[in-house]
N, CA, C and O atoms as a GROMACS GRO file, in nm:
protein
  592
    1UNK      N    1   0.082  -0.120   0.000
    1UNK     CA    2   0.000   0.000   0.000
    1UNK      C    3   0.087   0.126   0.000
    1UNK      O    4   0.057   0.222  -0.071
    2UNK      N    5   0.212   0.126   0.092
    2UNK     CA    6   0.283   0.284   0.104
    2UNK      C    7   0.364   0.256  -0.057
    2UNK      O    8   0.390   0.342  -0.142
    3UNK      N    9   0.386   0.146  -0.059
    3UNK     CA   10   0.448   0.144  -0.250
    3UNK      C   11   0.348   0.238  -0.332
    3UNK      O   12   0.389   0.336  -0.395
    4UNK      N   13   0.195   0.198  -0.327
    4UNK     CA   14   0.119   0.248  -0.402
    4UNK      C   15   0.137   0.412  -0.437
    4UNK      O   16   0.154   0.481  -0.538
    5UNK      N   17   0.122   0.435  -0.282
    5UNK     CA   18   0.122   0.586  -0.232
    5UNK      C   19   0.250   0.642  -0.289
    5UNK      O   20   0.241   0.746  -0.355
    6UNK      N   21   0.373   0.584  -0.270
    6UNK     CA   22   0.467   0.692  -0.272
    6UNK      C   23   0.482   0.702  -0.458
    6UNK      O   24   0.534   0.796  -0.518
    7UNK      N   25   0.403   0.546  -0.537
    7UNK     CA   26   0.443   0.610  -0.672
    7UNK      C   27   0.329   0.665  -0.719
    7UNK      O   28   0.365   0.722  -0.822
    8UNK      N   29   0.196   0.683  -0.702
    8UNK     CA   30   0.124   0.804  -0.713
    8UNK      C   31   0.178   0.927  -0.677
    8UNK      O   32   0.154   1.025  -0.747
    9UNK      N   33   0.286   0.938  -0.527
    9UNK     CA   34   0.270   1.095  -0.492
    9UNK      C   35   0.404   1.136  -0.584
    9UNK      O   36   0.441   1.254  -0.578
   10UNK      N   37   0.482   1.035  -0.672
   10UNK     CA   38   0.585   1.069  -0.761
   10UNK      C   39   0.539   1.112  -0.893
   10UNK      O   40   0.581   1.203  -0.965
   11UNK      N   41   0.439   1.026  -0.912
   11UNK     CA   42   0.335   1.079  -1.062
   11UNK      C   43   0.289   1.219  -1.093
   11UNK      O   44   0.294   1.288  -1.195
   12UNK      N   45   0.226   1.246  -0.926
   12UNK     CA   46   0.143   1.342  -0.930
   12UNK      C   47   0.245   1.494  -0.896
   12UNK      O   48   0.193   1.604  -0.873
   13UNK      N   49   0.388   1.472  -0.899
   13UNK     CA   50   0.492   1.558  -0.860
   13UNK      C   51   0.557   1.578  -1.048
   13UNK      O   52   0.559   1.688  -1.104
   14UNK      N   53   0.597   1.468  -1.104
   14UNK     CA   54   0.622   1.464  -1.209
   14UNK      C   55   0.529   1.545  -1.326
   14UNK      O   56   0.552   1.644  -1.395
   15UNK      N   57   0.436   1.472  -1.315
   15UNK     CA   58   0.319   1.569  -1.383
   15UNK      C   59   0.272   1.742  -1.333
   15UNK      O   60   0.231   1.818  -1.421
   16UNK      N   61   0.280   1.777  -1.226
   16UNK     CA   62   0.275   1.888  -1.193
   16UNK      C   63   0.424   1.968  -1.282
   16UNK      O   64   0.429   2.065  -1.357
   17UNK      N   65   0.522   1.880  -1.235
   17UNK     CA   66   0.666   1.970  -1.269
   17UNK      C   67   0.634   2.003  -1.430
   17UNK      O   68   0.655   2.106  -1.494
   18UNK      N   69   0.593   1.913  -1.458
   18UNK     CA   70   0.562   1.944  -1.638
   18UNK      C   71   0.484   2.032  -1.687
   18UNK      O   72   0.508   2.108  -1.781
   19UNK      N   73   0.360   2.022  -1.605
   19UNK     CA   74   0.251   2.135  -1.615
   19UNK      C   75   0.304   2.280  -1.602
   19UNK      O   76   0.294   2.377  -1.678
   20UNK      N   77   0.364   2.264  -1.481
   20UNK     CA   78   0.440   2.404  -1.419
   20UNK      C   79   0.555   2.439  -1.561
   20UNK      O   80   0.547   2.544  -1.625
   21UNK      N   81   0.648   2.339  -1.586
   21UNK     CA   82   0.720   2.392  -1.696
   21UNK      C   83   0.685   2.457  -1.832
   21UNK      O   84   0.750   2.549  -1.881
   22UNK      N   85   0.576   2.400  -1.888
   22UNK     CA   86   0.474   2.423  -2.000
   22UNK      C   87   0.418   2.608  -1.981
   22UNK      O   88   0.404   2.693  -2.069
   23UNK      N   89   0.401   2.616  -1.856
   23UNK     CA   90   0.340   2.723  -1.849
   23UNK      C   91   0.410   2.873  -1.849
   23UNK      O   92   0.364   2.977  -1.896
   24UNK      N   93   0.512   2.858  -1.795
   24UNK     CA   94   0.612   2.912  -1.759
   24UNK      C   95   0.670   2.951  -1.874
   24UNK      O   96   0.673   3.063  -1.923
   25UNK      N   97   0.730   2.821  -1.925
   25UNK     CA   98   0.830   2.835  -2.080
   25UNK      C   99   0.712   2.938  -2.154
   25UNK      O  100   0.748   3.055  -2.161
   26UNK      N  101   0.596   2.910  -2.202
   26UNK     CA  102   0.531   2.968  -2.269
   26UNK      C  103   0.493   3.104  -2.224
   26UNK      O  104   0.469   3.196  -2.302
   27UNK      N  105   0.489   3.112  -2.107
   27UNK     CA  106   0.471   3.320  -2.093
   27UNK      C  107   0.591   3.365  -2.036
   27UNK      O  108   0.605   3.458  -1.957
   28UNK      N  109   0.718   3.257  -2.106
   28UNK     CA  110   0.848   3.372  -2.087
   28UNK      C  111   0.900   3.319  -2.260
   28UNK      O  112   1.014   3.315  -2.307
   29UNK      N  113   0.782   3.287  -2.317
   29UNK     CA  114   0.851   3.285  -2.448
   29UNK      C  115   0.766   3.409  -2.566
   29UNK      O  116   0.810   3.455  -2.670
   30UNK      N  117   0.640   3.433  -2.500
   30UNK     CA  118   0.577   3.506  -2.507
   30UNK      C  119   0.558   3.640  -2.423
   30UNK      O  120   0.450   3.699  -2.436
   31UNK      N  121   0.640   3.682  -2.353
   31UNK     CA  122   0.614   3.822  -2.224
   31UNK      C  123   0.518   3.825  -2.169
   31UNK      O  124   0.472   3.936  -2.140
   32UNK      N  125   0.457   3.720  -2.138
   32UNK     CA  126   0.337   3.716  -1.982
   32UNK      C  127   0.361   3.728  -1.888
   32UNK      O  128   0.477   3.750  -1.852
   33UNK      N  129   0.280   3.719  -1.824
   33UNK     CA  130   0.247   3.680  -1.680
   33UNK      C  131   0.186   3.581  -1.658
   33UNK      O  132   0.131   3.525  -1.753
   34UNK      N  133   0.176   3.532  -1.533
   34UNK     CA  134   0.082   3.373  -1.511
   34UNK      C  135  -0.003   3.453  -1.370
   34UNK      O  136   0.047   3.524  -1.283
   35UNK      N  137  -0.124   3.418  -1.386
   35UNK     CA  138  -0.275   3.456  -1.297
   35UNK      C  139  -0.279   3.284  -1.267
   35UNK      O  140  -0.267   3.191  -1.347
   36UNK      N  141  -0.296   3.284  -1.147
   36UNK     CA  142  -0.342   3.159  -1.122
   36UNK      C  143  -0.453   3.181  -0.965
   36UNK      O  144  -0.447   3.264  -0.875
   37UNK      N  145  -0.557   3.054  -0.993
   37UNK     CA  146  -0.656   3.095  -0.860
   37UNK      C  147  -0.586   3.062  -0.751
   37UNK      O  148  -0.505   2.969  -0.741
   38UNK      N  149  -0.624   3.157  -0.649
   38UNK     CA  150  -0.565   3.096  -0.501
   38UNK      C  151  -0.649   2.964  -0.446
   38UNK      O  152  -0.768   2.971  -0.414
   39UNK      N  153  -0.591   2.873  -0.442
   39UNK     CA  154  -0.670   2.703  -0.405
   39UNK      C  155  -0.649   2.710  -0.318
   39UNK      O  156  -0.617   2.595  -0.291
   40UNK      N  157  -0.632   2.800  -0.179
   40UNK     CA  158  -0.650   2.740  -0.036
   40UNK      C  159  -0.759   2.736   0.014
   40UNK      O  160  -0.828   2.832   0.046
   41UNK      N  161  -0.781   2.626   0.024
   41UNK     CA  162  -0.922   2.523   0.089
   41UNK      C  163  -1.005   2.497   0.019
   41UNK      O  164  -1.118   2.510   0.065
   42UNK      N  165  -0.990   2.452  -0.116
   42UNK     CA  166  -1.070   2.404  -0.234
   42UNK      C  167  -1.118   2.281  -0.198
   42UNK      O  168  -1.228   2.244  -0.239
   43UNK      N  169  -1.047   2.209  -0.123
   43UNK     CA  170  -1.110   2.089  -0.050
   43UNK      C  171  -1.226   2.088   0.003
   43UNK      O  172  -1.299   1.996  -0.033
   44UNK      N  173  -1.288   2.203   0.122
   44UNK     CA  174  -1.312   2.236   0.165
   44UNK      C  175  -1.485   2.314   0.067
   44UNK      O  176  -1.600   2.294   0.107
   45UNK      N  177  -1.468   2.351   0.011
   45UNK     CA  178  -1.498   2.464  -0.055
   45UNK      C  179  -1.623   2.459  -0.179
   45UNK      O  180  -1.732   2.515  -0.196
   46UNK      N  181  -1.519   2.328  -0.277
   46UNK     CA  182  -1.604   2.234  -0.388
   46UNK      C  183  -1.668   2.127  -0.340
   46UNK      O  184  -1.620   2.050  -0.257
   47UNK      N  185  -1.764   2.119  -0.382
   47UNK     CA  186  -1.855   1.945  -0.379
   47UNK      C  187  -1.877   1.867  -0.486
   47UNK      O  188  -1.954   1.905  -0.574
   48UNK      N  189  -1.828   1.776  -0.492
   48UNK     CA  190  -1.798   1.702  -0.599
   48UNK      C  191  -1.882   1.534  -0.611
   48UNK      O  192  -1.903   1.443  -0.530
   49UNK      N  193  -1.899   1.548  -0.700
   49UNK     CA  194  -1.991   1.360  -0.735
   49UNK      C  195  -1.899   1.304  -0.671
   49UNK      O  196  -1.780   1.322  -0.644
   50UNK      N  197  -2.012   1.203  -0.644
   50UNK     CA  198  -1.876   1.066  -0.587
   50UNK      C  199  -1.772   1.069  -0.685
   50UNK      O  200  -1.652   1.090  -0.666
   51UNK      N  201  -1.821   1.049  -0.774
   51UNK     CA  202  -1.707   0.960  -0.885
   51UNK      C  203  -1.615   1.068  -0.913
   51UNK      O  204  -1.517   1.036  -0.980
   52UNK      N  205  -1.622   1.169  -0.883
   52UNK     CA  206  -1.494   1.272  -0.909
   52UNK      C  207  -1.433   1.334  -0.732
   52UNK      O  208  -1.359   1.431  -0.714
   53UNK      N  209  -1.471   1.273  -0.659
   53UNK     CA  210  -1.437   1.288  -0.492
   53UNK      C  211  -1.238   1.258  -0.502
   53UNK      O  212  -1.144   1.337  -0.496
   54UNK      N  213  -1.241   1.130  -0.517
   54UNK     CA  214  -1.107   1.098  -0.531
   54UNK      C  215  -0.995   1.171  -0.603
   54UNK      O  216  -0.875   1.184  -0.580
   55UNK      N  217  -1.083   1.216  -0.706
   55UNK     CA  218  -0.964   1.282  -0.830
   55UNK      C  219  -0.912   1.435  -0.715
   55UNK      O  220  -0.816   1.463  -0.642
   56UNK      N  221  -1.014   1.485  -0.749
   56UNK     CA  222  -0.995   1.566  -0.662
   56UNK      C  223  -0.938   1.627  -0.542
   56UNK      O  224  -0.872   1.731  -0.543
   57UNK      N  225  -0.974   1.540  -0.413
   57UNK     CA  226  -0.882   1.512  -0.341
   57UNK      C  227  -0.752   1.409  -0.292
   57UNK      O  228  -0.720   1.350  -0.189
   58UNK      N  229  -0.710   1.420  -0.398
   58UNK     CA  230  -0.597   1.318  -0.440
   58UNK      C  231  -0.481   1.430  -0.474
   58UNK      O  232  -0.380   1.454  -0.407
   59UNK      N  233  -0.530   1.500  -0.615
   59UNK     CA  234  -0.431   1.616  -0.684
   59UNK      C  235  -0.373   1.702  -0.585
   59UNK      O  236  -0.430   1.743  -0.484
   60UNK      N  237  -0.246   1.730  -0.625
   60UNK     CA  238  -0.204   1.804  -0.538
   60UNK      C  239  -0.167   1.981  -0.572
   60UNK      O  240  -0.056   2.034  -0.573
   61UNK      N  241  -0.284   2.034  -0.596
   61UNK     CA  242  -0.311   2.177  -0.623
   61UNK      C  243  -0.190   2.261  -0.552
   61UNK      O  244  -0.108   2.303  -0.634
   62UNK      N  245  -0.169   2.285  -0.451
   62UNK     CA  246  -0.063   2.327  -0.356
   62UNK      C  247   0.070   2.322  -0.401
   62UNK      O  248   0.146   2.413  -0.367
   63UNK      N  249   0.110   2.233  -0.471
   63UNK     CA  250   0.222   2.138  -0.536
   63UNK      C  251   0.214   2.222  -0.657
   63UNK      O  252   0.310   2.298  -0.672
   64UNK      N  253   0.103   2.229  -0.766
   64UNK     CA  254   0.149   2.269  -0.889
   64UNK      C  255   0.140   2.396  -0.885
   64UNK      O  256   0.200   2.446  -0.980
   65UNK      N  257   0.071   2.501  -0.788
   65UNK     CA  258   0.110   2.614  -0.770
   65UNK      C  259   0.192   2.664  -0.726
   65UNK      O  260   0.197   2.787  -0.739
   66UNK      N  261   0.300   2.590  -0.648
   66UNK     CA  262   0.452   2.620  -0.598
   66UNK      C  263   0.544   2.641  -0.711
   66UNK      O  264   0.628   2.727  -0.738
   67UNK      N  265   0.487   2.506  -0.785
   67UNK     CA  266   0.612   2.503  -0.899
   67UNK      C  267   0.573   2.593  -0.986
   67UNK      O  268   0.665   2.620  -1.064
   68UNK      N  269   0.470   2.655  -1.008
   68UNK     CA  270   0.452   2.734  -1.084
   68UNK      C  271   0.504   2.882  -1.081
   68UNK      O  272   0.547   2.957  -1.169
   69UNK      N  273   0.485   2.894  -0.942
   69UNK     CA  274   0.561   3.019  -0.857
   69UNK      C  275   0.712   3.014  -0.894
   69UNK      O  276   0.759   3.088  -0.980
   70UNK      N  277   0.791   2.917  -0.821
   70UNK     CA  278   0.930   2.890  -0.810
   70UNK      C  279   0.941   2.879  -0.966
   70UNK      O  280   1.054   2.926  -0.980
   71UNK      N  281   0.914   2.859  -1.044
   71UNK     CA  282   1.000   2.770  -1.184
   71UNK      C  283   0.959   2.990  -1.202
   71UNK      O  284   1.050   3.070  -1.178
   72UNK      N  285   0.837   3.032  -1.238
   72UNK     CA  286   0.841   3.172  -1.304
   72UNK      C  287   0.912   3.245  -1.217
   72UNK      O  288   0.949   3.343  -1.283
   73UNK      N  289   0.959   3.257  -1.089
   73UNK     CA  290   1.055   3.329  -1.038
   73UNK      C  291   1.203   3.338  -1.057
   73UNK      O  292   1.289   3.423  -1.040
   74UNK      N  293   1.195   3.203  -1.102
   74UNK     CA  294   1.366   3.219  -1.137
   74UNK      C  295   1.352   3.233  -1.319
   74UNK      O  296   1.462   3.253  -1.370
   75UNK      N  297   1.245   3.225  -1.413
   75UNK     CA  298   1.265   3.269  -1.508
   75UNK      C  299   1.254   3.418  -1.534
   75UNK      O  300   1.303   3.468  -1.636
   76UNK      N  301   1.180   3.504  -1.426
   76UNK     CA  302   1.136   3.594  -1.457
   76UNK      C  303   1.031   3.672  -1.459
   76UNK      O  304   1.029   3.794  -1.443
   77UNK      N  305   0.900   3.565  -1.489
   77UNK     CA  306   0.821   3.577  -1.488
   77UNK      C  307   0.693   3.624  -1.375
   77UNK      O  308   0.659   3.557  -1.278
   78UNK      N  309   0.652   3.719  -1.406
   78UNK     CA  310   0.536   3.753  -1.323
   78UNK      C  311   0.444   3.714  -1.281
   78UNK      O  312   0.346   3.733  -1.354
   79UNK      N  313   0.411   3.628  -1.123
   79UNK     CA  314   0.260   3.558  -1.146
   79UNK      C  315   0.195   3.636  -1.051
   79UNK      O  316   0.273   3.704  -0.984
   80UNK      N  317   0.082   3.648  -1.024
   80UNK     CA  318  -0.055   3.681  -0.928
   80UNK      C  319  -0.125   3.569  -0.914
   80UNK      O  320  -0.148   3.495  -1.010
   81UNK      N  321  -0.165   3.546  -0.798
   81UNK     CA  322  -0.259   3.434  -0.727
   81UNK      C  323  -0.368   3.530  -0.732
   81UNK      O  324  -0.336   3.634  -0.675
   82UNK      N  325  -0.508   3.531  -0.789
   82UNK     CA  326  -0.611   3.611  -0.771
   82UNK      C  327  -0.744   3.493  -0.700
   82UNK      O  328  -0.765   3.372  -0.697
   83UNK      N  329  -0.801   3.609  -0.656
   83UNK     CA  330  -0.925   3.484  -0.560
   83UNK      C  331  -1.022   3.424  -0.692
   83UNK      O  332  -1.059   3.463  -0.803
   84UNK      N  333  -1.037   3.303  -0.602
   84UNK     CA  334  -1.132   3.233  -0.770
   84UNK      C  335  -1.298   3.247  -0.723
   84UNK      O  336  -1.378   3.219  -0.812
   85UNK      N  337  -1.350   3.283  -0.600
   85UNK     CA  338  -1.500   3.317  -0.626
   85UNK      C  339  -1.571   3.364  -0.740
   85UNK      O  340  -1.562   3.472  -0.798
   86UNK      N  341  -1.650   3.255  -0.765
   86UNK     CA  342  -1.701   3.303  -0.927
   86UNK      C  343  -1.681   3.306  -1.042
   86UNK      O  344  -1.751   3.367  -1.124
   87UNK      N  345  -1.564   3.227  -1.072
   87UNK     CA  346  -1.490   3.233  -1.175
   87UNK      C  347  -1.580   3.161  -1.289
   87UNK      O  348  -1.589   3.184  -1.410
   88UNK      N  349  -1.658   3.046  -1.189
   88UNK     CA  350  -1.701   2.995  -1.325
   88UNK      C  351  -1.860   3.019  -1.331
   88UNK      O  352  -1.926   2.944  -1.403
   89UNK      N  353  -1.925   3.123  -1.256
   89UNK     CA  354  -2.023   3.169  -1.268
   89UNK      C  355  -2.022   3.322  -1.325
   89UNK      O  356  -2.138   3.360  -1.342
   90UNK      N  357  -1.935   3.410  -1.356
   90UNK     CA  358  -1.959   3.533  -1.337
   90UNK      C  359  -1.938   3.544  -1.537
   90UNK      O  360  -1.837   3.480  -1.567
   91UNK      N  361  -1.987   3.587  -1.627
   91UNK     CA  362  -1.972   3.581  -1.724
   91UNK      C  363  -1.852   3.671  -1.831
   91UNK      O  364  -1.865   3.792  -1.851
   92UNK      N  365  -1.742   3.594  -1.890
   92UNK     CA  366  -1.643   3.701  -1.884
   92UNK      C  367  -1.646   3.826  -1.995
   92UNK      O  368  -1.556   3.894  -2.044
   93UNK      N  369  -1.775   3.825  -2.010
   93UNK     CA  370  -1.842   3.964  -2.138
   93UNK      C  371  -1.873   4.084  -2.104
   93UNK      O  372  -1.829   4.192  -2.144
   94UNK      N  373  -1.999   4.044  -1.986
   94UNK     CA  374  -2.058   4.122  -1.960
   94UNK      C  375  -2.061   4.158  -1.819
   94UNK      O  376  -2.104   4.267  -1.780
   95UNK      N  377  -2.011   4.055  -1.732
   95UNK     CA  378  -1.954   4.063  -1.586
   95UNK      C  379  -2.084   4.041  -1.502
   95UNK      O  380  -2.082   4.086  -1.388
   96UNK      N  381  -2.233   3.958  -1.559
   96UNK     CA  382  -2.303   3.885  -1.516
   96UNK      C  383  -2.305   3.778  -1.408
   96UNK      O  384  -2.305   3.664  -1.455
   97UNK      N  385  -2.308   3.786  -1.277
   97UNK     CA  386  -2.260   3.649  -1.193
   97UNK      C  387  -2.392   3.642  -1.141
   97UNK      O  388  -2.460   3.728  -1.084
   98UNK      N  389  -2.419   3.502  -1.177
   98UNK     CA  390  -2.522   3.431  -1.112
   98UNK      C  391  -2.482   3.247  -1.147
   98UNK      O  392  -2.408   3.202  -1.234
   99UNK      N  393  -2.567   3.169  -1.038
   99UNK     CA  394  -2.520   3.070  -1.055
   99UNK      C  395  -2.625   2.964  -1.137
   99UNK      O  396  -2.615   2.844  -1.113
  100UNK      N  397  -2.708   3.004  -1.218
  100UNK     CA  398  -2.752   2.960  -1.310
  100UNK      C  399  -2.657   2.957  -1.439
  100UNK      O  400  -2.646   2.855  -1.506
  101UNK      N  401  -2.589   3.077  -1.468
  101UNK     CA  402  -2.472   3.049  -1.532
  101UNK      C  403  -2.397   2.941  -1.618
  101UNK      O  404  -2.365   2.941  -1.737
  102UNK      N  405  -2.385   2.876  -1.546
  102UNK     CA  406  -2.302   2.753  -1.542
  102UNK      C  407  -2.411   2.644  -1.590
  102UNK      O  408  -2.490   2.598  -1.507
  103UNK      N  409  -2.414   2.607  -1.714
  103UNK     CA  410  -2.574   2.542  -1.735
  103UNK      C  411  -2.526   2.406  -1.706
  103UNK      O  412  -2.591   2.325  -1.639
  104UNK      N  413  -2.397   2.378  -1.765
  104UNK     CA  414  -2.357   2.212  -1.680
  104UNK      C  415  -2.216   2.229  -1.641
  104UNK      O  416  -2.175   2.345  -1.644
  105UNK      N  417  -2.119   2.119  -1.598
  105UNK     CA  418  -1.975   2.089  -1.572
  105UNK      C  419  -1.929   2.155  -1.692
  105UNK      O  420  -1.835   2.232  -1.675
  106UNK      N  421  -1.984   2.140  -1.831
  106UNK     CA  422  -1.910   2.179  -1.948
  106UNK      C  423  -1.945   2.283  -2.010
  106UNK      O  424  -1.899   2.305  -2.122
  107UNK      N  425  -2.009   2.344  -1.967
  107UNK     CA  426  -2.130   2.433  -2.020
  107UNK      C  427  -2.120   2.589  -1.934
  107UNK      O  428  -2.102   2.593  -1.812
  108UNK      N  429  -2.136   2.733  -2.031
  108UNK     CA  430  -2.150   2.830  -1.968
  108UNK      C  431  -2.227   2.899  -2.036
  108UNK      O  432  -2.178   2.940  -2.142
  109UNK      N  433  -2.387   2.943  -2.002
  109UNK     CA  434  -2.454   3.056  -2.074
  109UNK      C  435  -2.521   3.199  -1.996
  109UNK      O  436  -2.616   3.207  -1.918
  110UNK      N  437  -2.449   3.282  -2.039
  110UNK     CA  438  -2.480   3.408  -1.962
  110UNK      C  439  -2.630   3.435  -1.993
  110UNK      O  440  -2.679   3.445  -2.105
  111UNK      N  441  -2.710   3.448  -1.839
  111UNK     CA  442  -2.846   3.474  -1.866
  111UNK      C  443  -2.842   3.633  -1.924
  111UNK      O  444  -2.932   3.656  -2.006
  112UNK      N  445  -2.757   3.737  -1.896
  112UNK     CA  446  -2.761   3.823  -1.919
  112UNK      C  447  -2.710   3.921  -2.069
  112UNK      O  448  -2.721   4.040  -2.095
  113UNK      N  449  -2.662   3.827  -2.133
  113UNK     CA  450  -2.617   3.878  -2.269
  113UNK      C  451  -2.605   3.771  -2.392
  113UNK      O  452  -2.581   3.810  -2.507
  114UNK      N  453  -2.621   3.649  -2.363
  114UNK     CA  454  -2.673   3.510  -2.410
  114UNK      C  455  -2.535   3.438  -2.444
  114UNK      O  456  -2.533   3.325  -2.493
  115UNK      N  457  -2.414   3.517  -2.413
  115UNK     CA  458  -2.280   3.448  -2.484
  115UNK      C  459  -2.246   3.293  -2.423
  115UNK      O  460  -2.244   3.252  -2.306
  116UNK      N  461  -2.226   3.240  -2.522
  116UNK     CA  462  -2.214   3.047  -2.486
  116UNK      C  463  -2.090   3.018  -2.476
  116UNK      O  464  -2.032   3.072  -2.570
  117UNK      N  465  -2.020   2.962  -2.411
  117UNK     CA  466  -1.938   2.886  -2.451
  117UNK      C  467  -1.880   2.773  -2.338
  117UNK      O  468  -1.958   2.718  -2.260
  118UNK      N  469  -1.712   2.737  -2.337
  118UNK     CA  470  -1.734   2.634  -2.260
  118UNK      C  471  -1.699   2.651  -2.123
  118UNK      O  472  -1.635   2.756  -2.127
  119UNK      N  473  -1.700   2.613  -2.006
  119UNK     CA  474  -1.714   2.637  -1.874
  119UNK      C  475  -1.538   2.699  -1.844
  119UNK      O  476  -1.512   2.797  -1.774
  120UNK      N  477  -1.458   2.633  -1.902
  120UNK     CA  478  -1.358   2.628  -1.855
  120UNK      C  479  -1.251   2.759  -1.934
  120UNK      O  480  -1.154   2.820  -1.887
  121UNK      N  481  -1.318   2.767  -2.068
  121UNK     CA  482  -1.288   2.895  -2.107
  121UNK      C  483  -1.315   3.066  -2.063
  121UNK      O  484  -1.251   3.170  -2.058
  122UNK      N  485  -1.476   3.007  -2.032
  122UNK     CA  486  -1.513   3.138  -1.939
  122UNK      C  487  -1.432   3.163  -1.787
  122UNK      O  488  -1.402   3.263  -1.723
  123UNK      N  489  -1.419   3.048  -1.771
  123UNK     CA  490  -1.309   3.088  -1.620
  123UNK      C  491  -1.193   3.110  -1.617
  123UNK      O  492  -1.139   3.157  -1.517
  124UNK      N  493  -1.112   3.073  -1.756
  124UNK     CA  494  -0.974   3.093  -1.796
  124UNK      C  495  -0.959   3.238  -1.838
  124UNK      O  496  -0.851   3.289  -1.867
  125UNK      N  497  -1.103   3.312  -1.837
  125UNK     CA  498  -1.083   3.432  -1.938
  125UNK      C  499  -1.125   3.521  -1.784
  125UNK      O  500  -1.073   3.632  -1.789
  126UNK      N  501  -1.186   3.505  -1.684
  126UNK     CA  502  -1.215   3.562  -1.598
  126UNK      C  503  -1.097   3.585  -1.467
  126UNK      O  504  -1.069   3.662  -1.376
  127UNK      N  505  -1.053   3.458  -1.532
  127UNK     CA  506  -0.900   3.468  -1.418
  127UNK      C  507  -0.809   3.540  -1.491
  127UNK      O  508  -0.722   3.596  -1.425
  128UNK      N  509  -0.807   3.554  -1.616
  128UNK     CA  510  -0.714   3.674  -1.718
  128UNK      C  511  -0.732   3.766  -1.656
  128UNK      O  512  -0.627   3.806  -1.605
  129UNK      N  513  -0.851   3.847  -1.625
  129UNK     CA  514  -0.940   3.953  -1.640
  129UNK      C  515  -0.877   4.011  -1.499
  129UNK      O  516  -0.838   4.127  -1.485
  130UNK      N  517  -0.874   3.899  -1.389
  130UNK     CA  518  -0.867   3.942  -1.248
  130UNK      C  519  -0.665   3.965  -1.268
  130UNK      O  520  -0.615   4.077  -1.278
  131UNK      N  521  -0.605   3.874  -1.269
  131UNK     CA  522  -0.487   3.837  -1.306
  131UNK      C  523  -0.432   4.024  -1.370
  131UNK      O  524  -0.327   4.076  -1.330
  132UNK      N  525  -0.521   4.090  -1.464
  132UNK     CA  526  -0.450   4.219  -1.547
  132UNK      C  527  -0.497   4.313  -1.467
  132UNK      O  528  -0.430   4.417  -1.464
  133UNK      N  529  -0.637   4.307  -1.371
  133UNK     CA  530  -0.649   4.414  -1.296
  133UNK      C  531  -0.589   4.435  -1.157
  133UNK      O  532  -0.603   4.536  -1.089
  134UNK      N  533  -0.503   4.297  -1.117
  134UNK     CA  534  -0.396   4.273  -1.017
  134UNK      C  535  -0.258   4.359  -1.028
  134UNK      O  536  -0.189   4.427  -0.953
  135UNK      N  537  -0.257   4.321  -1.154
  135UNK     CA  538  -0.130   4.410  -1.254
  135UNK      C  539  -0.121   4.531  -1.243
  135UNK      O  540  -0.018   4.588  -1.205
  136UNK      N  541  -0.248   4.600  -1.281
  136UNK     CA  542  -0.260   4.752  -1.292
  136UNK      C  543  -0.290   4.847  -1.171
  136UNK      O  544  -0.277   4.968  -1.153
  137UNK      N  545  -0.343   4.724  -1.084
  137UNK     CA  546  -0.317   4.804  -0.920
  137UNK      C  547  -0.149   4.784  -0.873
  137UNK      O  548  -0.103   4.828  -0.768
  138UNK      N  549  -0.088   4.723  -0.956
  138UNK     CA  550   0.059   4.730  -0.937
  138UNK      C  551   0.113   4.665  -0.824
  138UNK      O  552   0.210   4.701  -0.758
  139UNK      N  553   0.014   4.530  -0.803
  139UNK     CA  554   0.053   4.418  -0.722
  139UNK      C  555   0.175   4.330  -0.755
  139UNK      O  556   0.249   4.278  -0.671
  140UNK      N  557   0.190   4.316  -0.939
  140UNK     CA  558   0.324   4.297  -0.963
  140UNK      C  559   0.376   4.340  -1.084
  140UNK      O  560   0.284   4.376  -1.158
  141UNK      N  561   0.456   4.349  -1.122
  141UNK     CA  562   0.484   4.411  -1.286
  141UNK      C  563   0.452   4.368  -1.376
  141UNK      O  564   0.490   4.261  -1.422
  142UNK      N  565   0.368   4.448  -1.426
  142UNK     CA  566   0.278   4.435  -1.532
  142UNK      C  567   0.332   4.356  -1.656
  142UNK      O  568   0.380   4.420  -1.749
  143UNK      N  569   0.327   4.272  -1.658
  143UNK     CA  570   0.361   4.204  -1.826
  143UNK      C  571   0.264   4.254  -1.970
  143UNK      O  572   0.196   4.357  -1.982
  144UNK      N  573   0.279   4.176  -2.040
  144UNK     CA  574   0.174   4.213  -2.182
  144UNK      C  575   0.062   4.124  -2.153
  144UNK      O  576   0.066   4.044  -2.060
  145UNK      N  577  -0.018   4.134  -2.215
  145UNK     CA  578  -0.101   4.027  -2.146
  145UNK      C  579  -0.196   4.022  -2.331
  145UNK      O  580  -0.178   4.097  -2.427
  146UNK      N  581  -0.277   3.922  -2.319
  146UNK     CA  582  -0.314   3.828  -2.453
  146UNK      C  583  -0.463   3.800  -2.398
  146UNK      O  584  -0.476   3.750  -2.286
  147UNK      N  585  -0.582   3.835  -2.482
  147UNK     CA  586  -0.739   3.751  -2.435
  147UNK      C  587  -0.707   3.621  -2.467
  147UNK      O  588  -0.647   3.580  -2.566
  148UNK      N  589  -0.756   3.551  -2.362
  148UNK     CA  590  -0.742   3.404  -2.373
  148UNK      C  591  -0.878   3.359  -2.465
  148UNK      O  592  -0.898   3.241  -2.494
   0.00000   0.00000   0.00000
């Protein structure tokens, strides 16, 4: 069983380091910045189907936001942790938050301006959004920044 454990918690370190590298290389190959949500107590926080309970609290969120930190600090790169309330309810057009929103797991339709698309894009574009207005209150140096 601790066999099991320690080569999951090597998987799930390996794969983070990669994630973290991917991200990094690419907004210091491009002049970004990296916005990422603050996950403390997402455990806590999300409720999840059974069948996605495990995934969930298994990953080690904490882990790939370190490396994400550490790997863009020594490249250079600028990140902001911005709060994620709403991210995937608040609509990133028209700035609509309600939690009808979110019509499924995959799914995002603003009751308020009808724009569709997919759940994870609208929250990728809302954490942009928070991520450049972090910037411009001059929380950290401003990079160029790109609509996702």
């Amino acid at each position: 069983m601790k066999g099991i454990r320690r080569r999951e918690a090597r998987f799930a370190a390996d794969t983070n380091h990669r994630i973290a590298k991917t991200i990094v290389i690419t907004a210091e190959r491009t002049s970004r910045g990296v916005a990422l949500e603050e996950l403390k107590g997402i455990r806590q926080r999300v409720t999840a189907k059974k069948e996605q309970r495990y995934r969930l609290h298994s990953w080690a969120f904490a882990q790939l936001g370190a490396f994400v930190e550490y790997k863009a600090r020594r490249a250079g790169v600028p990140v902001v942790f911005v709060d994620p309330r709403n991210t995937s309810r608040q609509c990133s057009e028209c700035w609509h938050t309600h939690r009808t929103n979110r019509v499924s797991q995959a799914w995002f339709a603003c009751r308020s301006c009808g724009v569709v698309m997919h759940a994870d894009r609208n929250g990728s574009r809302n954490i942009a959004h928070r991520g450049e207005a972090a910037w411009q209150r001059g929380a950290v140096n401003r990079p160029n920044t790109v609509k996702v």
